[in-house]
PQR file of N, CA, C, O and H, with PARSE charges and radii, in Angstrom:
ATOM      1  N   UNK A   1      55.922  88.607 120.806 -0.4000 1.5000
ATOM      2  CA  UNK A   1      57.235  88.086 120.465 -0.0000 2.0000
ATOM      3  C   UNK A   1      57.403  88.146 118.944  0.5500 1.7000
ATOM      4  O   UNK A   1      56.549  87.538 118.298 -0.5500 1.4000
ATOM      5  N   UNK A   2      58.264  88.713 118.342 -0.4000 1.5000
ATOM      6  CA  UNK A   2      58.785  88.698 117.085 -0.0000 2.0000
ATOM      7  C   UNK A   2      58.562  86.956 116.213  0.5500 1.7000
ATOM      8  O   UNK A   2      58.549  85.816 116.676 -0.5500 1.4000
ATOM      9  H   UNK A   2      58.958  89.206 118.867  0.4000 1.0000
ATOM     10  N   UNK A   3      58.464  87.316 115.273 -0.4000 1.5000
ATOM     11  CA  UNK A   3      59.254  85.835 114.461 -0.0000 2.0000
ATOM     12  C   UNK A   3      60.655  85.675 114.203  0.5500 1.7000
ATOM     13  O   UNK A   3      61.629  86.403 114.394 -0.5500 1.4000
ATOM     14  H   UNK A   3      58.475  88.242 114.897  0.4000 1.0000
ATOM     15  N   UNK A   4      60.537  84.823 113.841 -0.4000 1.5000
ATOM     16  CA  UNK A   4      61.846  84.348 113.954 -0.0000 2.0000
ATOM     17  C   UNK A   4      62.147  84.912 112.430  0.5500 1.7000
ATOM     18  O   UNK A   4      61.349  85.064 111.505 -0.5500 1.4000
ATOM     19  H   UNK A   4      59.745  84.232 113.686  0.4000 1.0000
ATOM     20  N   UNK A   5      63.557  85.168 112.478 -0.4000 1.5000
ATOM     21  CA  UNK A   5      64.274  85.802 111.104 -0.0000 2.0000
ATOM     22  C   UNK A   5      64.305  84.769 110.514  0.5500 1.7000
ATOM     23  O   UNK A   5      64.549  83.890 111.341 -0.5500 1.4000
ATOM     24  H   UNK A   5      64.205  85.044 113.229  0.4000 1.0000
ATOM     25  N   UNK A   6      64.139  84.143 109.026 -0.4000 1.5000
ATOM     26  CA  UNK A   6      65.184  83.160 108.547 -0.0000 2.0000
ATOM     27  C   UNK A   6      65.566  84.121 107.181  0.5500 1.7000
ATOM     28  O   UNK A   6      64.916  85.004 106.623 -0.5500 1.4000
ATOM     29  H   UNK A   6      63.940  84.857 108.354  0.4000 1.0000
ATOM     30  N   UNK A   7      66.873  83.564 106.907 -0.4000 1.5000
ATOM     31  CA  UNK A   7      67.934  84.029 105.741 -0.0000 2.0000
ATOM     32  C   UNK A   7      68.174  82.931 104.615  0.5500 1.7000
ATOM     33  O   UNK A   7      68.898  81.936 104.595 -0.5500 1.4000
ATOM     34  H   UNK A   7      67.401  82.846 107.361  0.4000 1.0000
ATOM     35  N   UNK A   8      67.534  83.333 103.936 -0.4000 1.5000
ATOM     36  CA  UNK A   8      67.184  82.805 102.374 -0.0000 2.0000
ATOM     37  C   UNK A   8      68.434  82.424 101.609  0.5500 1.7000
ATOM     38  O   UNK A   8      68.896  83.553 101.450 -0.5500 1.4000
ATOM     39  H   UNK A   8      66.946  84.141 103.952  0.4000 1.0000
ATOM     40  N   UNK A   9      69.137  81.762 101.136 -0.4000 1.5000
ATOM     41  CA  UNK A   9      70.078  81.585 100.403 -0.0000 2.0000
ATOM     42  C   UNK A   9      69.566  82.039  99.269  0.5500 1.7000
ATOM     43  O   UNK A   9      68.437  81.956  98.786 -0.5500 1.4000
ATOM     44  H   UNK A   9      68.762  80.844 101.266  0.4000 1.0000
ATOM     45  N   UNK A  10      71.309  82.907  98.634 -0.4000 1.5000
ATOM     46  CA  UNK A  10      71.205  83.021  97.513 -0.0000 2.0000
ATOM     47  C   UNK A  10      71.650  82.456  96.471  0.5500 1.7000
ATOM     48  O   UNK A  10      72.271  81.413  96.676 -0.5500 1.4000
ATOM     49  H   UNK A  10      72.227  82.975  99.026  0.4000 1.0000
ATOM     50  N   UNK A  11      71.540  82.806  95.382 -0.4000 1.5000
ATOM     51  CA  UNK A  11      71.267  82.258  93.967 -0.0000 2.0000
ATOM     52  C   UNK A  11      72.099  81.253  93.979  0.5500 1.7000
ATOM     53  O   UNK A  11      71.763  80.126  93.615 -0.5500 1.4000
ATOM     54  H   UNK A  11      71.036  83.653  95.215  0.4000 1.0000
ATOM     55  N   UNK A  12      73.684  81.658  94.547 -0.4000 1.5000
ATOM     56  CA  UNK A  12      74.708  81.290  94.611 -0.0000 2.0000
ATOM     57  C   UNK A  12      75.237  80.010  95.876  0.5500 1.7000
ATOM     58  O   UNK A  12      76.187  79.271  96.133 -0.5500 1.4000
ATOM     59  H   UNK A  12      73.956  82.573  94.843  0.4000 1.0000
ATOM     60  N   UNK A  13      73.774  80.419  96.423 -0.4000 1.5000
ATOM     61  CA  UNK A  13      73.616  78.855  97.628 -0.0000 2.0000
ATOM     62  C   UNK A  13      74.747  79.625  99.299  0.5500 1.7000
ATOM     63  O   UNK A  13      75.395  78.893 100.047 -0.5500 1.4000
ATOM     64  H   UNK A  13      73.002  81.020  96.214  0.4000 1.0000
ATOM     65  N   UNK A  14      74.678  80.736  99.404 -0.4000 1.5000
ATOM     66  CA  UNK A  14      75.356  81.708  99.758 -0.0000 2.0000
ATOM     67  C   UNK A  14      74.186  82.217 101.165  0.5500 1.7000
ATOM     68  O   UNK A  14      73.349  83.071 100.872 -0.5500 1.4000
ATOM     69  H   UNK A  14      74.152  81.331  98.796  0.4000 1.0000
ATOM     70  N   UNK A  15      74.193  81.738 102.421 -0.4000 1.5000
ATOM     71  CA  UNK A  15      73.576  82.232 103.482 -0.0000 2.0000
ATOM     72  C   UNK A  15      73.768  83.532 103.392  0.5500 1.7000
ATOM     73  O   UNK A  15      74.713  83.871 102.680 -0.5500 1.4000
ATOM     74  H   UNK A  15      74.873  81.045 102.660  0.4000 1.0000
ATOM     75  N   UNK A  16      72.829  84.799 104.174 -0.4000 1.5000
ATOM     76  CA  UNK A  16      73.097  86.439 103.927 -0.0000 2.0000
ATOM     77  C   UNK A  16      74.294  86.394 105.191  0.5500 1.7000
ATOM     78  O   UNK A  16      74.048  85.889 106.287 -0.5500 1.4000
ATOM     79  H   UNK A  16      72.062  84.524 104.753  0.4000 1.0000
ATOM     80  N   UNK A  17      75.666  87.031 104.827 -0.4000 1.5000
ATOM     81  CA  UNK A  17      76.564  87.391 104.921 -0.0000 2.0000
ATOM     82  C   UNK A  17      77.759  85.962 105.489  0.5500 1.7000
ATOM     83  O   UNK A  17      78.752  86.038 106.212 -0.5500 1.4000
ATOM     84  H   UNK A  17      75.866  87.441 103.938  0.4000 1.0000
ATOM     85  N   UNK A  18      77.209  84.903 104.886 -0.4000 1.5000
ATOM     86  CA  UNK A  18      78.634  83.654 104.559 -0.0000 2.0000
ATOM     87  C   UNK A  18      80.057  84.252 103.689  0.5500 1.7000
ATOM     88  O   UNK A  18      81.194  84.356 104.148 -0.5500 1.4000
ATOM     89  H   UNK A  18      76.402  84.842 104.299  0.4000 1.0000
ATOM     90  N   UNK A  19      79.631  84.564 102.433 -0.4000 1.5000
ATOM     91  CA  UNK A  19      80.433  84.883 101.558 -0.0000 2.0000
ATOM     92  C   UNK A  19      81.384  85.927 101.966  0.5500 1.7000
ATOM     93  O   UNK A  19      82.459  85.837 101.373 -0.5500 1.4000
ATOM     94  H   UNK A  19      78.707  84.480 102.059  0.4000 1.0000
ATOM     95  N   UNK A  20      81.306  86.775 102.707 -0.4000 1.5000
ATOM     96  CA  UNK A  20      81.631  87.988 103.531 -0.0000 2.0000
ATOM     97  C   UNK A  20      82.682  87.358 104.364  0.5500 1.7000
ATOM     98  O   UNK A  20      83.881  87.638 104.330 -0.5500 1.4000
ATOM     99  H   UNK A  20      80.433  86.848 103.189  0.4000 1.0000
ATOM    100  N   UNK A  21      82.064  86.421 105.163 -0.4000 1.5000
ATOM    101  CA  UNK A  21      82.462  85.898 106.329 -0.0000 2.0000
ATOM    102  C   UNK A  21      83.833  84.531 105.854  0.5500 1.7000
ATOM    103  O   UNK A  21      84.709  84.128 106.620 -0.5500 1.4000
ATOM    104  H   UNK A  21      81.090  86.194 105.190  0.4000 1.0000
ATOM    105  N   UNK A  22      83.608  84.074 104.381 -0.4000 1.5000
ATOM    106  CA  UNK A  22      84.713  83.263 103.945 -0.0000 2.0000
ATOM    107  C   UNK A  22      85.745  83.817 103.640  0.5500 1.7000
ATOM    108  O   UNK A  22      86.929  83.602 103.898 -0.5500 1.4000
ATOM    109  H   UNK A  22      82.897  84.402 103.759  0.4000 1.0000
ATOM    110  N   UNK A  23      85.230  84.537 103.080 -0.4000 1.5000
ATOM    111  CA  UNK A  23      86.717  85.840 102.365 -0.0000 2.0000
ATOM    112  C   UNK A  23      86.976  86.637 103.325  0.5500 1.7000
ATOM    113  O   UNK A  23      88.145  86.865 103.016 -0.5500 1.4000
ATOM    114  H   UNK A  23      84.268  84.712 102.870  0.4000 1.0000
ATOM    115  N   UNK A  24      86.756  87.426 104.529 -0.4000 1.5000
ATOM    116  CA  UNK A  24      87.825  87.803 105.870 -0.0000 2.0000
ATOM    117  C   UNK A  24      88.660  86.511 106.173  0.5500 1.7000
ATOM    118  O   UNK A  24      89.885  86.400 106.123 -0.5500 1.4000
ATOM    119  H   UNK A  24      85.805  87.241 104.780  0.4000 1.0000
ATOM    120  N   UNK A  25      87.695  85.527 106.509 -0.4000 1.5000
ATOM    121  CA  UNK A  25      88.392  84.237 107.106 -0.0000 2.0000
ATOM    122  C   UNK A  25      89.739  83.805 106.191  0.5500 1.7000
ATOM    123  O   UNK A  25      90.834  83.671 106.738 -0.5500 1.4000
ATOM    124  H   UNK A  25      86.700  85.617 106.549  0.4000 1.0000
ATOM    125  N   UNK A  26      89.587  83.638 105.013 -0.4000 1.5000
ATOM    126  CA  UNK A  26      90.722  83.470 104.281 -0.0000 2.0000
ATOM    127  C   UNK A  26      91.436  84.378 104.058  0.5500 1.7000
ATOM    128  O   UNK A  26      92.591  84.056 103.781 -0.5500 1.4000
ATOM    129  H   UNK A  26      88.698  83.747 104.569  0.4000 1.0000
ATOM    130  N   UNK A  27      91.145  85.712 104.068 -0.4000 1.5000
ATOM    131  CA  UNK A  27      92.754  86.980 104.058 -0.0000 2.0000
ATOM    132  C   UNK A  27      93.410  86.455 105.569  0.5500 1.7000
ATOM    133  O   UNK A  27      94.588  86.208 105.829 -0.5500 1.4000
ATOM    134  H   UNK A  27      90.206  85.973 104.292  0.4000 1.0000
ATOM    135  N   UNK A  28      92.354  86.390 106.351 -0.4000 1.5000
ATOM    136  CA  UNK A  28      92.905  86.425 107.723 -0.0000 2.0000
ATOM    137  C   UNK A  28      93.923  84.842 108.072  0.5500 1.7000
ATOM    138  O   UNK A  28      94.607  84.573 109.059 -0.5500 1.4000
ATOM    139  H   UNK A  28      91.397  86.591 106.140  0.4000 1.0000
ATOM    140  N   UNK A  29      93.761  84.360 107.322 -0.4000 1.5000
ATOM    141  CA  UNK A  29      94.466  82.886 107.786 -0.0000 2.0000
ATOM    142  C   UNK A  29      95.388  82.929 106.945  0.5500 1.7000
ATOM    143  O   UNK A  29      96.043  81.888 106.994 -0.5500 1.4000
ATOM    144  H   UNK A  29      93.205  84.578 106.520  0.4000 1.0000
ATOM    145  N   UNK A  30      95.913  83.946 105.868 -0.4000 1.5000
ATOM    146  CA  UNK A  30      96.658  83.891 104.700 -0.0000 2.0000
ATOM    147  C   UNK A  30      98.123  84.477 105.363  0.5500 1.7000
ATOM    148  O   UNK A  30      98.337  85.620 105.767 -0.5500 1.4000
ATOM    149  H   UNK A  30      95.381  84.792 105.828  0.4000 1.0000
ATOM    150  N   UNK A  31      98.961  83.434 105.340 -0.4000 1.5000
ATOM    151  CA  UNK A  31     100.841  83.827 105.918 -0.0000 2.0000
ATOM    152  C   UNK A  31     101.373  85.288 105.320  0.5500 1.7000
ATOM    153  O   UNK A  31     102.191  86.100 105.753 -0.5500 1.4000
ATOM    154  H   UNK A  31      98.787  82.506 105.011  0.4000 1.0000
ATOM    155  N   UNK A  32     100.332  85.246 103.835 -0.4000 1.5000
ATOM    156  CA  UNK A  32     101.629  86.637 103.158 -0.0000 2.0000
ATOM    157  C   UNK A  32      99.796  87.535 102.337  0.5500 1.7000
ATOM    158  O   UNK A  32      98.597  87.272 102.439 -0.5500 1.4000
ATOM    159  H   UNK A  32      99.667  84.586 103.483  0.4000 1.0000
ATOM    160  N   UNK A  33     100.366  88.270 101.830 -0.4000 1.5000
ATOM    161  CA  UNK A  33      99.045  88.998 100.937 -0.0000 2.0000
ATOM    162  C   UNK A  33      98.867  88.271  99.452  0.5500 1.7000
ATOM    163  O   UNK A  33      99.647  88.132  98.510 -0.5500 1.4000
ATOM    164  H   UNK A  33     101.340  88.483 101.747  0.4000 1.0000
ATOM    165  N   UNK A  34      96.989  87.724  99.750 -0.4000 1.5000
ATOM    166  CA  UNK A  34      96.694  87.011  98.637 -0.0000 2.0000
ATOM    167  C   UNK A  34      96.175  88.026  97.776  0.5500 1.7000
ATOM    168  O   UNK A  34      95.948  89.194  98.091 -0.5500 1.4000
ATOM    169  H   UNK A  34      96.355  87.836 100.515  0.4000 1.0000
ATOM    170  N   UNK A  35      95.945  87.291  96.263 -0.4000 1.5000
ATOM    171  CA  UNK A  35      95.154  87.852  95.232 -0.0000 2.0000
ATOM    172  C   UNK A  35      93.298  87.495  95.662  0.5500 1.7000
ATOM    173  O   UNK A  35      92.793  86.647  96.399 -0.5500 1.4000
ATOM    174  H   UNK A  35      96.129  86.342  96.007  0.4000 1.0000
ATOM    175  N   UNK A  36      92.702  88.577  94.812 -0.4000 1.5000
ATOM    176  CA  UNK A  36      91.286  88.170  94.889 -0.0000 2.0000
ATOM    177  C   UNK A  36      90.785  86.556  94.728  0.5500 1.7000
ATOM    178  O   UNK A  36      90.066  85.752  95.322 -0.5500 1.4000
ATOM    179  H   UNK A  36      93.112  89.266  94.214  0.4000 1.0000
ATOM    180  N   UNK A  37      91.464  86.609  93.779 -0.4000 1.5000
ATOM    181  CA  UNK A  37      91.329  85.621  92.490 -0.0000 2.0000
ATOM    182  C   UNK A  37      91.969  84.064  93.174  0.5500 1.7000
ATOM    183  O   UNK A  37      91.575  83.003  92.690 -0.5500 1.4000
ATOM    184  H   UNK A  37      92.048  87.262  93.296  0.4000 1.0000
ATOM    185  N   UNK A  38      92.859  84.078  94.193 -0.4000 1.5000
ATOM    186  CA  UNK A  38      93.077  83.084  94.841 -0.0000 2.0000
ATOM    187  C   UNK A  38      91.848  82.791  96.067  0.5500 1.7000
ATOM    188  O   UNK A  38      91.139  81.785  96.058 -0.5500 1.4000
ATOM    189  H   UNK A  38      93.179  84.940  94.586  0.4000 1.0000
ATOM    190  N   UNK A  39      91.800  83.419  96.663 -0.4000 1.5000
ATOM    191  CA  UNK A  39      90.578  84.077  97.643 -0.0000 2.0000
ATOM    192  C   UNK A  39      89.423  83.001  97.006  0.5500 1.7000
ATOM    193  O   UNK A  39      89.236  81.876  97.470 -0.5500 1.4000
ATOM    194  H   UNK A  39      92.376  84.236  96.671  0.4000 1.0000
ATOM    195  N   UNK A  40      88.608  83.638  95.727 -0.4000 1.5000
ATOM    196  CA  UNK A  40      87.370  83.377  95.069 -0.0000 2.0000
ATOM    197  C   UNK A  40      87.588  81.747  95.261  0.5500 1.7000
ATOM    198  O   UNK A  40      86.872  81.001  95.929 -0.5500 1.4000
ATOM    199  H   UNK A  40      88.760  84.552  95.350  0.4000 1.0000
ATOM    200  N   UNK A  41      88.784  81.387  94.487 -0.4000 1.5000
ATOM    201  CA  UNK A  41      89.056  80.357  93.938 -0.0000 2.0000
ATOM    202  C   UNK A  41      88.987  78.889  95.061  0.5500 1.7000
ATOM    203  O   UNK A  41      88.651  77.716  94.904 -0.5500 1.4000
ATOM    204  H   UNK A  41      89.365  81.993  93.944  0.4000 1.0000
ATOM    205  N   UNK A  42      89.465  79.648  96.141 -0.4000 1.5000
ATOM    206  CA  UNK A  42      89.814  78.408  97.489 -0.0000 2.0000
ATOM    207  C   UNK A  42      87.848  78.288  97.930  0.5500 1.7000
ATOM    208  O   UNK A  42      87.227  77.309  98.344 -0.5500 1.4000
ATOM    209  H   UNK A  42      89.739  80.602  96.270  0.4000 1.0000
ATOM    210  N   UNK A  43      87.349  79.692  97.621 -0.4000 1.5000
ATOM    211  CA  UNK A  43      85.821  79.178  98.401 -0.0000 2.0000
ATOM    212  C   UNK A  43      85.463  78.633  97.361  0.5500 1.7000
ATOM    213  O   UNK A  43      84.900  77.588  97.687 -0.5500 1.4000
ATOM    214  H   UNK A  43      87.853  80.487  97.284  0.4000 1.0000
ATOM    215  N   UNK A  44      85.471  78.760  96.166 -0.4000 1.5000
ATOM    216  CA  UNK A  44      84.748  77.828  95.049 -0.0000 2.0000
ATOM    217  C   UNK A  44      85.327  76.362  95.487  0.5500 1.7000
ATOM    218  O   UNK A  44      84.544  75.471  95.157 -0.5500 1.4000
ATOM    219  H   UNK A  44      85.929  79.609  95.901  0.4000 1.0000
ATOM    220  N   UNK A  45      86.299  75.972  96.033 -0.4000 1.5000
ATOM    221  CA  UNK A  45      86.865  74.638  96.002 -0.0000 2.0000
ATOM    222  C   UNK A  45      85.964  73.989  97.109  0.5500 1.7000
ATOM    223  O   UNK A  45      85.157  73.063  97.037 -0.5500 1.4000
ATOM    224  H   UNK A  45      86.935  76.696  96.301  0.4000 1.0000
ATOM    225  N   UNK A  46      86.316  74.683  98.033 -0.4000 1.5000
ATOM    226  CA  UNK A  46      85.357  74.384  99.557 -0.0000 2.0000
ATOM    227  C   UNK A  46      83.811  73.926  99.491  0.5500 1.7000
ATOM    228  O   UNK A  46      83.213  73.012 100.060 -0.5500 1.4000
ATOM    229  H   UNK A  46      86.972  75.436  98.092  0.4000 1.0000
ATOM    230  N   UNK A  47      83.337  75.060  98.443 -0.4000 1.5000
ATOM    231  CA  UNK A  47      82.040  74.937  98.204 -0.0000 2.0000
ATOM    232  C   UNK A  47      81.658  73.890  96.704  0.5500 1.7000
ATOM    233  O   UNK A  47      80.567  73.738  96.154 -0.5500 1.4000
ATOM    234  H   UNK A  47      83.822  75.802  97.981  0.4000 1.0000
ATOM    235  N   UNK A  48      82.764  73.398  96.410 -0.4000 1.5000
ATOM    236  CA  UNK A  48      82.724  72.017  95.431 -0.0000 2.0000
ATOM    237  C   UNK A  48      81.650  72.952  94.258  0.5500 1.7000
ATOM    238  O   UNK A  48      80.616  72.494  93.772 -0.5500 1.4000
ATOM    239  H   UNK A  48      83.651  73.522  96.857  0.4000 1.0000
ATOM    240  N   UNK A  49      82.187  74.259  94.002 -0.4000 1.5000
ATOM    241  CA  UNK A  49      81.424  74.815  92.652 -0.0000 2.0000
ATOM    242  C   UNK A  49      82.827  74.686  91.760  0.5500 1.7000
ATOM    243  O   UNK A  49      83.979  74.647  92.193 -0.5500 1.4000
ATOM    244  H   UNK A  49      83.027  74.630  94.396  0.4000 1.0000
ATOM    245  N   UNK A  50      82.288  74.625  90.147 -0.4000 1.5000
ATOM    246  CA  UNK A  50      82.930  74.744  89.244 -0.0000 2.0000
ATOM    247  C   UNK A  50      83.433  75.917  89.031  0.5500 1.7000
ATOM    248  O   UNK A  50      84.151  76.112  88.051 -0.5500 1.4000
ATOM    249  H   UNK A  50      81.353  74.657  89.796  0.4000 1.0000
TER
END
């Protein structure tokens, strides 16, 4: 039987492919077309980074 995978957070406190997975989630829930920069900004809020 294999081991078990585990996925290391990165630097950024970022599970391997979260960050990926926040930013589809937020174009995809977005009414009209966002900027990057709004995008970045809503997961920095979520994730209570400066």
């Amino acid at each position: 039987m294999p081991a078990a995978v585990r996925h290391k957070r990165s630097r950024e406190g970022f599970r391997k492919g979260e960050l990926t997975r926040r930013v589809l989630e937020k174009i995809r829930d977005a009414a009209e077309p966002v900027r990057s920069l709004d995008v970045a900004r809503a997961i920095m809020v979520e994730c209570l980074m400066d």
